[in-house]
C-alpha positions, -999 to +999 in steps of 0.1 A: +504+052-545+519+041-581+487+034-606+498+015-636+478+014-670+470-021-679+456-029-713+435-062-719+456-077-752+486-067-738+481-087-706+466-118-718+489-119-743+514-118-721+502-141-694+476-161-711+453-157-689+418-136-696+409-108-682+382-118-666+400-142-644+426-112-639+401-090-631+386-114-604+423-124-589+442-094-589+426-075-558+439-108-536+472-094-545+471-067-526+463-045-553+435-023-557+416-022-592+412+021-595+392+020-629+382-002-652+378+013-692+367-009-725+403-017-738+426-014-701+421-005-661+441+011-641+456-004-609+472+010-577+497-010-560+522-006-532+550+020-535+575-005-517+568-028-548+585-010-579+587-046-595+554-042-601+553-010-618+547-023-658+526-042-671+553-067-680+560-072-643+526-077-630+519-106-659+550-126-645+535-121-609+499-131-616+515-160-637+534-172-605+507-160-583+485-183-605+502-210-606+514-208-639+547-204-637+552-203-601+589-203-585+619-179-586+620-165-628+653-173-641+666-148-665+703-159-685+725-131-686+755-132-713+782-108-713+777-080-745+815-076-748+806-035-739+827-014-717+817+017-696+849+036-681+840+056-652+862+090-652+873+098-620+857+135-625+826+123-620+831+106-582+825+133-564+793+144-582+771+111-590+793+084-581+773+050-591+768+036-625+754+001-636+743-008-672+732-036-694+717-050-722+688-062-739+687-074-772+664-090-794+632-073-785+601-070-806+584-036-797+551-019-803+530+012-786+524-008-754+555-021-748+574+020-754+546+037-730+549+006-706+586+010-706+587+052-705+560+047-674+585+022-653+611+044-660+590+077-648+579+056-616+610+042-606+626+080-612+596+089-584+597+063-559+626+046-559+649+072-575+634+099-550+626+124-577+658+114-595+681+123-569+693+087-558+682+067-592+681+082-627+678+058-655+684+061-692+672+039-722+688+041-756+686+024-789+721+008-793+721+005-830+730+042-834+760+038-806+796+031-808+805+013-781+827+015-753+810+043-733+827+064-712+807+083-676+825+117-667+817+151-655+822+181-680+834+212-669+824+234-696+786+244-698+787+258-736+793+218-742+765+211-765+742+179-777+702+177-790+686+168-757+655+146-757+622+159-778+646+189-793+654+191-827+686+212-826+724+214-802+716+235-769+744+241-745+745+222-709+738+257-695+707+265-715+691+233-709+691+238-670+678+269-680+650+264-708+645+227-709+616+218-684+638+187-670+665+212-666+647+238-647+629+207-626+661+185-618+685+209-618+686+216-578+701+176-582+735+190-593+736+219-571+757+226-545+765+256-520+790+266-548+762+261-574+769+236-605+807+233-616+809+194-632+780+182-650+777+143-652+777+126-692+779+095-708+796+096-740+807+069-768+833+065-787+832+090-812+821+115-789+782+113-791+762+122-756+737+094-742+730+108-710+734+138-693+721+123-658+698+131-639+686+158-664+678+139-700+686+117-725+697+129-755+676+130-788+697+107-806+690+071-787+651+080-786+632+046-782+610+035-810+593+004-824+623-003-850+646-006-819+657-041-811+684-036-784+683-013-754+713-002-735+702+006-701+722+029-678+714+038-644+734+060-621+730+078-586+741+078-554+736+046-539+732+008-544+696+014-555+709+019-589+710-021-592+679-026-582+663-005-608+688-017-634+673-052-626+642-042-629+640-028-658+662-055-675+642-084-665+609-067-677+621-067-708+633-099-706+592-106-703+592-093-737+611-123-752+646-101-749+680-116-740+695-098-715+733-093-719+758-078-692+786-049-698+815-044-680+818-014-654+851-007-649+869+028-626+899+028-612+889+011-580+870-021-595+857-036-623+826-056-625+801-070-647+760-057-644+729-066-635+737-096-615+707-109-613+716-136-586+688-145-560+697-137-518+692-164-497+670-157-460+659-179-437+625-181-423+610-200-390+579-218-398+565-212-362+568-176-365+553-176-402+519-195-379+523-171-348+526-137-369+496-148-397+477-169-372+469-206-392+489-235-390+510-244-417+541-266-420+569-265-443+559-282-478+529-256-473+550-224-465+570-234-498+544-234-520+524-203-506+564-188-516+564-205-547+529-186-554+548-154-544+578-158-570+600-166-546+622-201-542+633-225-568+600-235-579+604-248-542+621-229-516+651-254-496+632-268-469+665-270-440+640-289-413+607-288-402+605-257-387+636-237-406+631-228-447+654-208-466+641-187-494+652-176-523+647-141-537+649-126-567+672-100-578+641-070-588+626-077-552+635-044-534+607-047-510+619-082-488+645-068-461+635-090-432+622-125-427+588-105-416+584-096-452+585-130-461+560-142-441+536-111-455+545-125-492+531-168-478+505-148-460+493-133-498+502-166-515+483-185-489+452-163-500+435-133-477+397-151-488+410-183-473+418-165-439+388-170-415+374-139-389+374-150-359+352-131-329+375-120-304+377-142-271+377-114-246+349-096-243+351-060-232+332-026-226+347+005-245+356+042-232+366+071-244+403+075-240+413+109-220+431+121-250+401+117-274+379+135-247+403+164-248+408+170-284+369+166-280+366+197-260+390+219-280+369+210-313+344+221-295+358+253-288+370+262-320+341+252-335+323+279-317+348+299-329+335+294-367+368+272-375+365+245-393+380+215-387+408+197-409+433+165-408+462+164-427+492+139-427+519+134-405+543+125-426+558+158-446+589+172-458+619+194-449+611+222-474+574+224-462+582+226-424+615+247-424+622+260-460+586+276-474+581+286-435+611+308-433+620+287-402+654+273-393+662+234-395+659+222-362+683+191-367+681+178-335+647+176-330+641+164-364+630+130-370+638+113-403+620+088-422+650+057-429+635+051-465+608+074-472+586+066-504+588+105-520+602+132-513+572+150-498+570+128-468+609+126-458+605+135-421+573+134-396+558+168-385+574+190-357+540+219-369+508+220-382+509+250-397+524+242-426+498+213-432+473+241-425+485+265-453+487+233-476+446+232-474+443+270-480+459+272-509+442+241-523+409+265-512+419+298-525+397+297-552+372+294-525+349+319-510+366+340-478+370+343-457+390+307-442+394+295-410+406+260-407+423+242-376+437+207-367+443+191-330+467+165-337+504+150-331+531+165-333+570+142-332+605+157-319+634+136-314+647+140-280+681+124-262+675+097-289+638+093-278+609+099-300+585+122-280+548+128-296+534+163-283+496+171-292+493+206-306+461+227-316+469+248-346+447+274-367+444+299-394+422+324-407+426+342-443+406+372-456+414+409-468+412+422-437+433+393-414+457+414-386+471+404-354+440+422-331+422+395-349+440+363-345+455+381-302+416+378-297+412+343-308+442+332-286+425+346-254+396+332-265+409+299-266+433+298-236+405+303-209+381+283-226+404+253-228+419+257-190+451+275-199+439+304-181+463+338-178+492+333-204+519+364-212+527+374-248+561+378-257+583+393-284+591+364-310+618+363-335+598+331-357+606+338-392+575+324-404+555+351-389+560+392-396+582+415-376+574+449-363+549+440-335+529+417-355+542+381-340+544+368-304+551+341-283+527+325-258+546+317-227+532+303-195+552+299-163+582+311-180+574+281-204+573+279-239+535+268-255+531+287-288+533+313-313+508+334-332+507+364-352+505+379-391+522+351-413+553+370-431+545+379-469+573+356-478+558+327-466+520+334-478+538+340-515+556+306-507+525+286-504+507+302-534+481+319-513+472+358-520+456+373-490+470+376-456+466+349-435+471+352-395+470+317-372+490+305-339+497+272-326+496+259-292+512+230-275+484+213-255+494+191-221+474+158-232+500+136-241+536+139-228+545+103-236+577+093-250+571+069-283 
């Protein structure tokens, strides 16, 4: 979760409000106060709440929050006059691009790291690592305007990147810069890199090479007074984090001014930082938080929220239709409406109630199982670990050597980083994860987890329970971990199982891998993990382990 530096004079000065009263109010916001220091604290929101990620948006959301200033923020946006030509050559490479203004701005130490820290989280969260959303800032005073966005095809084409004091070539910066050697998988392809995405101005000067770095020239610093903001990608997100961006700034006393975006299938002038309309019912608002409030109520527990006119358009007693603002990326459904009156209603005005049915508990079947394998492996000297289901791609399939399994693979729609992008189809690789946070450690390790397990099937979501272990010392070989599998199966009811020539790539050929098969079933795989793997999850010894489908849960999802 994002944690944003806040610091005291900063805030009040931009809110007005002490920091004792912030202090006191800001955990109702669904926020969570991490640390607090003599001159700042440190705060964690929500990832789906990048709005929030500087200190200049939080100060206009505790000043509507606290009735300050509550309603939709207007922002006035001018047009600047400045055109950015998108060059066909860069289409099929990193399509979108959206920039803007702001002028007029008075900056100092706070407002620079505030800025460089939005930028970094928006790069992580919403940008996914850069990949969807890169942004660039740039002092404007030592630009020529109009810009143009193109993709070179020359890598000796040179420029002083970012924090660089002389020209380097496109090529050695994906080589030698560390932004280059991090983001340069961006620009890849099955071909490799062949364009290479810039913005230049008129004279020829680079801005941007996106999603790599900015160029040493349009470095920030407290003598700048008007920032051109670019922001390009692959998807519509690039708006959102143009307008977020532009209207924290705009907190700073700056004027916000539009440029024109023009390729040769539109043109069109950004950030539009026009409100969307959605309507919400008032009786679900009451039946999904549980109180009873009407309309007037539901508009100002909105207004509280930053969202409305100052009031929200009241259509009828039971229909409202609210206004949000442009930097909201987190309201997609009239449900996340009613979570923002819930908040502005207040969480320490909501009353616990005792529950009217009274009933005796049990252990559920499933939980009485998994009880008797821990059990089991605990006897073994395992010890027991939980990890997440949520993962990624290049932990389950790349760094385990395995094939993609597309159709069993089940995708998160808008994941919030790109280490958990899909849910977990085997432990193991959650299980190496923990070893080679422990390598340090004393051997030898042997760590297991009895958990879920999700595979997409005929458009169904099936959730299998699998037991999963491994064991990691000098001496680790397959007599070792063959035993432990025996061991297990007739203690946990599996009984007689046959062993089975694999071909798992995460595990090592030559006799030393095998399939567990019962009934001429499928139900695991254990064995000596292959080198390749070990080296892939940083570990240094050999590590043996075998997972097992267990026949607890067979329900589809």
């Amino acid at each position: 979760m994002p944690v944003i530096r806040l610091y005291y004079d900063d805030l009040e000065e931009l809110t007005g409000v002490s920091i004792a009263q912030i202090k006191e109010r800001l955990p109702l916001f669904c926020s969570d106060i991490e640390r607090i220091e003599a001159d700042y604290m440190d705060v964690e929101f929500f990832p789906s709440r990048p709005d929030l990620f500087s200190v200049e948006g939080v100060a206009r959301a505790l000043k509507q929050f606290l009735e300050i200033e509550p309603g939709l923020a207007r922002y006035n946006v001018a047009k600047s006059g400045i055109e950015v030509v998108i060059d066909a050559s860069v289409l099929e490479v990193r399509p979108y691009l959206v920039c803007g203004l702001v002028k007029n701005l008075r900056l100092d130490s706070h407002a620079i790291e505030s800025l460089m820290l939005l930028q970094e989280q928006l790069h992580r969260g919403l940008g996914r690592n850069r990949k969807n959303v890169s942004i660039g800032v740039h002092d404007l005073a030592r630009l020529k305007p109009p810009f143009r966005y193109l993709a070179a095809a020359d890598p000796s084409f040179s420029f002083v990147p970012l924090d660089y004091e002389e020209e380097v070539s496109i090529a050695e910066i994906l080589e030698k810069h560390p932004k280059g050697i991090e983001y340069r998988h961006i620009l890849e392809s099955s071909e490799g890199i062949n364009k290479y995405p810039l913005i230049l101005d008129s004279v020829g000067n680079v801005l941007s090479f996106p999603p790599i770095i900015n160029a040493e020239l349009t470095r920030v610093t407290e003598s700048t007074d008007t920032i051109f903001l670019e922001v390009t990608g692959l998807n519509v997100h690039v708006s959102t984090a143009l307008n977020i961006i532009a209207t924290a700034l705009a907190e700073r006393g700056g004027e916000i001014q539009s440029a024109m975006v023009s390729s040769e299938m539109e043109r069109r002038e950004t950030p539009s930082l026009e409100p969307k309309t959605m309507e919400i019912s008032v009786k679900e608002v009451n039946s999904l938080i549980g109180i009873d409030l009407n309309a007037e109520e539901c508009v100002k527990c909105c207004a509280r929220m930053g969202l409305g006119l100052g009031q929200a358009e009241v259509r009828s007693a039971e229909t409202i239709a609210v206004k949000i603002p442009a930097y909201r990326y987190d309201i997609l459904h009239p449900w996340d409406i009613i979570e923002d009156i819930a908040i502005g209603y207040g969480y320490d005005r909501l009353k616990p109630e005792i529950p009217k049915t009274m009933v005796i508990g049990e252990v559920h079947p499933v939980e009485a199982k998994k009880a008797e394998i821990r059990a089991v492996m605990t006897g073994l000297g395992y010890f027991e670990v939980c990890t997440f289901t949520l993962t990624s791609e290049r932990r389950q399939f790349e760094l385990m050597k395995r094939n993609s399994r597309e159709a069993e693979k089940v995708i998160v729609a808008s994941p919030i980083s790109m280490e958990h992008t899909m849910l977990r189809c085997s432990i193991l690789p959650n299980l190496l994860e923990i070893l080679a946070i422990n390598k340090h450690r004393d051997m030898p390790q042997q760590i297991f987890e009895v958990g879920p397990v999700v595979l997409s099937s005929m458009q169904n979501l099936k959730e299998r329970y699998m037991l999963a272990a491994v064991s990691t010392h000098a001496q680790a070989n397959f007599a070792e971990v063959k035993s432990i599998v025996d061991a297990v199966l007739n203690e946990i009811g599996i009984g007689d199982a046959d062993a089975v020539d694999s071909d798992d790539g995460a595990f090592f050929e030559y006799g030393r891998r095998a399939e567990i098969m019962k009934s001429g079933k499928y139900i695991g795989v254990f064995g000596e993990l292959h080198p390749e793997v070990i080296s892939n999850f940083g570990l240094d010894h050999p590590v043996v382990g075998f997972e097992i489908e267990l026949n607890i849960n067979t329900n589809t999802i």
